[in-house]
Each structure stands twice: as C-alpha cells, then as structure tokens.
C-alpha positions as semicolon CSV with decimal commas, in nm:
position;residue;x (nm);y (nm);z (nm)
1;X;-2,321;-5,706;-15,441
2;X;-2,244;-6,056;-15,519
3;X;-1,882;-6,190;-15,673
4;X;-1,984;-6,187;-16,038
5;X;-2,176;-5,815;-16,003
6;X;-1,987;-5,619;-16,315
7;X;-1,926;-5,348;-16,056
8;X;-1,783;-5,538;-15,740
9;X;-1,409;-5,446;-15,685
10;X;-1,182;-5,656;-15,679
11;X;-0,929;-5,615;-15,436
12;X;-0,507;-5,688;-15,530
13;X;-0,328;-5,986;-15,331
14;X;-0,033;-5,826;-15,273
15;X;0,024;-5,532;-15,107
16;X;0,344;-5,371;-15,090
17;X;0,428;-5,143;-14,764
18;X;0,728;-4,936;-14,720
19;X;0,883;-4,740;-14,384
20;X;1,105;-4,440;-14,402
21;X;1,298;-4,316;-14,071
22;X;1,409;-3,967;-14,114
23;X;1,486;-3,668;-13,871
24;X;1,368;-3,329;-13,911
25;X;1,504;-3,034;-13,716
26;X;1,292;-2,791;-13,553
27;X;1,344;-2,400;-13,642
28;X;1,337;-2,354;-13,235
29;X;1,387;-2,611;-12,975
30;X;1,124;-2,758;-12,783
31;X;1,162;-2,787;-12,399
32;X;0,977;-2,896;-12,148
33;X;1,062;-3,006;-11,744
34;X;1,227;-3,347;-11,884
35;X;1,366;-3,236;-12,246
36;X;1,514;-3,056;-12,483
37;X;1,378;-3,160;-12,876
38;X;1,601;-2,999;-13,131
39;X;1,510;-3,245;-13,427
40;X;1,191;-3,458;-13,521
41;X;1,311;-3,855;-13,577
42;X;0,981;-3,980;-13,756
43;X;0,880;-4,319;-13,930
44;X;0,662;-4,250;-14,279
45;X;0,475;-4,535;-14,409
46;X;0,350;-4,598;-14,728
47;X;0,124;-4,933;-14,820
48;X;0,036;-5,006;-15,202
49;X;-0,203;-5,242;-15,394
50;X;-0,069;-5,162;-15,721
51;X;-0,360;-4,922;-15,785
52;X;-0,385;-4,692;-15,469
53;X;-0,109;-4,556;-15,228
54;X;-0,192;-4,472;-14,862
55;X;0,061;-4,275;-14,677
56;X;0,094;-4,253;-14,298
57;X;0,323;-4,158;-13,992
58;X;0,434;-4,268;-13,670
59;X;0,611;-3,902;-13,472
60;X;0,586;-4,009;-13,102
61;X;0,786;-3,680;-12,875
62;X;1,037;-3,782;-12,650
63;X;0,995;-3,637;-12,305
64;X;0,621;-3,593;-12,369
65;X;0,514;-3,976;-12,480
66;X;0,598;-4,277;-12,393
67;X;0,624;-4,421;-12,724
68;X;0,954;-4,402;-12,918
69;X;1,064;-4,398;-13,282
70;X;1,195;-4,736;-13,246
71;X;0,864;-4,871;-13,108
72;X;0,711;-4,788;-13,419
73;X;0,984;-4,906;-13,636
C-alpha cells in the first residue's frame, strides 16, 4: 500500500503511556527456601495513540527472580 492508498492507516504522533505501582496481597503466603511473599507489588502499563489502548504488566517474584519491581519501574 502506498501513502495516498484510501485504506493505509495512518498512525498518531503522540503516544501517551502511563505506569501504575500497586501491591496486591495473596489469600495464602508463598514460601519458598529464600522467602516468604505475602503481597504482589506489580507495575501496570498502559500506552495510548488516542484511538487504541494496550495494557501490560511487569510482576517479577522476589526470592524466585532476579528482577525487581523497581527494575521495571
């Protein structure tokens, strides 16, 4: 499709994202040989053209990854 084919999408210029950090607690902790999870801290992401919304999330486990909450922040 070329530039001036009547159905070639055109694509916003600005895109908006947003980040949420929020902590969920677990009905039961979570153990393992190095931890104890009693709550969920997770980063929800949402990026926007004006049009569309695409949601995501970043939940690393502490004890069990290496990657942290703050890494994804």
């Amino acid at each position: 499709m070329s530039r001036h084919d009547p159905g070639h999408r055109r694509y916003a210029s600005t895109m908006e994202g947003r980040m949420w950090q929020i902590s969920i607690p677990l009905r039961e902790p979570f153990a393992n040989a190095t931890a104890t999870v009693s709550s969920r801290r997770v980063v929800i992401v949402s990026m926007s053209d004006g049009t569309s919304t695409g949601w995501g999330e970043a939940a690393p486990y502490p004890g069990i990854t290496h990657d942290t909450v703050e890494d994804a922040w």
